[in-house]
N, C-alpha and C positions, 0 to 999 in steps of 0.2 A: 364326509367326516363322521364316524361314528360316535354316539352319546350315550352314555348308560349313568340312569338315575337312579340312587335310592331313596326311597321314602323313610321319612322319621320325623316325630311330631313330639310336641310340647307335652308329655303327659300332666301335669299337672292341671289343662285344660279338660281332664279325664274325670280326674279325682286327687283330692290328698291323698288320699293311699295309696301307695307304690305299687302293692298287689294288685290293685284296681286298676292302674290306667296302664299295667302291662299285660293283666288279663283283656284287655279292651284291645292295646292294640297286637297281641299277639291274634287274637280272634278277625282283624281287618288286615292278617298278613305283612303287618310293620312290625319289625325285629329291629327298629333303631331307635332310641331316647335321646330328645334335648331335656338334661336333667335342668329345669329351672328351680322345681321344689318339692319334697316329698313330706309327707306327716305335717304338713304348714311352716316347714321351716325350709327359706330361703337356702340353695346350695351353697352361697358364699357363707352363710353361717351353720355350717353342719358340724357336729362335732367328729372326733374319730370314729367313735362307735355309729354316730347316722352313717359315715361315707362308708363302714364296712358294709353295715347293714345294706344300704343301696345295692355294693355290688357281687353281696348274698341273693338277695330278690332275684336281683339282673341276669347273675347267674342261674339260676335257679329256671326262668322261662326263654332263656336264651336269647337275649336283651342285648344290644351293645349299647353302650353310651357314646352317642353320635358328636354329642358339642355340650359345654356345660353353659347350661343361659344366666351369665350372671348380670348382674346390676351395674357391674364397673361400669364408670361415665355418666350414672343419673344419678349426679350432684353437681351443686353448682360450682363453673368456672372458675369464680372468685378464690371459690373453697380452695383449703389445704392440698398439696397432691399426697400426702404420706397416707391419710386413711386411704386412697385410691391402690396406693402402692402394697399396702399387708394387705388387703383385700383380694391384689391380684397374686399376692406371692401365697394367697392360703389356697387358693384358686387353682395356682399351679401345681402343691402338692393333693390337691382332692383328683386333679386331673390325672396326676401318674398312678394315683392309687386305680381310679376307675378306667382307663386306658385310652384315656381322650385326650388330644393333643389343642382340639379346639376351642376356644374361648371366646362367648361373644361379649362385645365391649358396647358404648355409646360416647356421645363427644359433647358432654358436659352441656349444663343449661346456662344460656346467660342469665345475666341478673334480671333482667327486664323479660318476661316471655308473654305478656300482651300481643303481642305480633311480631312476626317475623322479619319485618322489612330492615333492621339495622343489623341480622345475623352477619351479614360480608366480615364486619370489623371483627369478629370472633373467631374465624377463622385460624390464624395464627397463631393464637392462643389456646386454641383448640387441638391444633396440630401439634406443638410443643409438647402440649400434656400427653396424647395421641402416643406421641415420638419416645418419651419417658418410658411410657409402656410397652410399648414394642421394643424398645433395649432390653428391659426385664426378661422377654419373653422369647426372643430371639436364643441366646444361649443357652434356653432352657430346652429349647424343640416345640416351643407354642406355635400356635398362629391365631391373632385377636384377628376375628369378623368384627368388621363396625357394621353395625346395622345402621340404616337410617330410623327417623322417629320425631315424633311433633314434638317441638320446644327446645328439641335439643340444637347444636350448630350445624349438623349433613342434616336438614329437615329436607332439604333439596336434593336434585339430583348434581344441580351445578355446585354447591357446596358439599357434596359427600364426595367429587373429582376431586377439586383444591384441593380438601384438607389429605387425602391418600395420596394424593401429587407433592405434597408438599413436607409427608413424611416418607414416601418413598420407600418403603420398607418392605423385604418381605414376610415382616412378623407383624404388619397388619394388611391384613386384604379387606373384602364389602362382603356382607348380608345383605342380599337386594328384598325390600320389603313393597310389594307392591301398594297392598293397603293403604301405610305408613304417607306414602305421595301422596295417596288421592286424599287422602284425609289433612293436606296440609297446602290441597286446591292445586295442586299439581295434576291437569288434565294430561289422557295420553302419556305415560311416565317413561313406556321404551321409545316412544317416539323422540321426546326431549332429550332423557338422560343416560339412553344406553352405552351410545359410545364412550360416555365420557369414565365409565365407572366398569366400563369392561372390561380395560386392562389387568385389572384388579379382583374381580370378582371369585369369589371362591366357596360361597356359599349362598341357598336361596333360601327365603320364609315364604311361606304358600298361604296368603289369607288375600280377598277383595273385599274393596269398598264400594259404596256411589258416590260420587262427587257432588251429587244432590245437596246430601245430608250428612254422608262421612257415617251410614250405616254399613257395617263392616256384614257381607253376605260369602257366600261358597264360591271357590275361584270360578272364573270366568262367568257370572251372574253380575259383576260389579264392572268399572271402569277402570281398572286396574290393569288391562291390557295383560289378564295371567295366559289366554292363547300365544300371544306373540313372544309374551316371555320364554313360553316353550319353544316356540321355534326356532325363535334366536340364541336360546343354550342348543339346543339340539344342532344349527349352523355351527356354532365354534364348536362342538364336539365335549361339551361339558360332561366333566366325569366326577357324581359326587351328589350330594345332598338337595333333595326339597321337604324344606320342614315342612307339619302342618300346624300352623297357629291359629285356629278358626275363630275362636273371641266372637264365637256366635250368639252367647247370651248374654255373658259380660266382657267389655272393652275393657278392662282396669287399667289403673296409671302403671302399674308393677307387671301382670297379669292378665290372663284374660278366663274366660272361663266357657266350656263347650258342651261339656255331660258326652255321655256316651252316645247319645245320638247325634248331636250334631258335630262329633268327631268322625262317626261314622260318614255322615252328608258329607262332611269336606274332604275326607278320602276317596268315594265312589265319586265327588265333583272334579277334583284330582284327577283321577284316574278316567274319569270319560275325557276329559281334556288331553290327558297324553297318550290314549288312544286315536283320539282324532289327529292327534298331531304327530304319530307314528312314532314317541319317545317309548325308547326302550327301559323299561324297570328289571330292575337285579334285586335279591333279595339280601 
């Protein structure tokens, strides 16, 4: 079965300047953007004039915008769901402007995130809210990637199943983030959680950790299992997206951040990896 990958990364792991982290990755041969944030303002809160401007820039270097990385999901459970709801509906008009259909979402923090062990009962509640949002998004021609992520209720890979089993939807598919597991002591993470999240899979984030220490390093250097991830997209014949999120100098709660060199490392790490592993890249 045949697999054809494109490459496209976080740029604001680049720079705040637009110009900057598209000069950077047009020069490392990546012509795809996850718009998380340009000029330091967040893309869920961009006004009309930033989203023109964006895809003035975009145009301008021959940029697509691949997925818009927003925040939707990192607030608490308990909370409201209507700020969730204008947030994703502003989301979806910044989306039609900029010509991206995809949205990555998260699955809300319990009230307690000291540790993970009572996440199961969140579930349901997580899905519901989940389900809200993929009605929104469904009629509009979105599709929310849940990414998995520490603190939140998919921290796991047997909780990011549930909760997409349980909304069933195909206005929400997974973000498989490898890092994101090892950093929440999830050893081996295709080994565990492949089957259960591959139904659904529809997009991938490209960063490793060590399970040592939850030091986020260039894919396939950590335990993140990013070789076999390639093999096993490359087996189902995956057609479509590997972000790069490197978070090589700072991990942030929101963000992360990489500079231009170590956006570069985790491109040429990327890319020896999917040459070892005979993945084909499209531009």
């Amino acid at each position: 079965m045949s697999a054809r990958f494109q490459l496209s990364a976080f740029g604001d792991e680049i720079s705040d300047d637009l110009d900057e982290q598209l000069q950077t990755l047009v020069s490392l041969k990546i012509h795809s953007l996850d718009l998380r944030g340009a000029w330091g303002v967040n893309v869920a809160m961009m006004s009309d004039a930033e989203v023109a401007r964006v895809r003035q820039v975009c145009g301008k270097y021959g940029v697509r915008i691949a997925c818009l990385g927003s925040p939707v999901g990192k607030s608490p459970l308990s909370g409201p769901a209507e700020p969730e709801k204008a947030k994703l509906a502003r989301l979806m008009a910044i989306g039609k402007t900029l010509g991206t259909r995809y949205i990555r979402v998260f699955s809300f923090y319990p009230e307690d995130i000291s540790n993970n062990e009572h996440y199961d009962q969140f579930v349901a509640q997580a899905a519901e809210r989940l389900a809200e949002l993929a009605h929104m998004a469904q009629p509009a021609g979105f599709t929310l990637v849940l990414e998995n992520e520490k603190a939140i209720v998919t921290d796991t890979p047997e909780r990011c199943a549930a909760v997409l089993k349980r909304v069933n939807s195909p206005a929400l598919r997974y973000a498989w983030d490898s890092a994101n597991f090892v950093q929440v002591d999830v050893a081996k993470p295709i080994d565990r959680g492949w089957e259960g999240v591959k139904p659904y899979l529809e997009y991938v984030h490209i960063k490793d950790a060590m399970l040592a220490d939850g030091k986020v390093v260039p894919a396939g250097e950590g335990d993140g299992q990013v070789r076999e991830l390639l093999m096993n997209l490359k087996a189902m014949g995956y057609q479509g997206m590997l972000t790069l999120e490197p978070h090589l100098k700072i991990a942030g709660h929101s963000s992360g951040f990489s500079g231009v060199e170590g956006m570069t490392l985790a491109a040429n790490a990327l890319r020896k990896l999917m040459a070892e592993t005979g993945c084909l890249e499209i531009g």
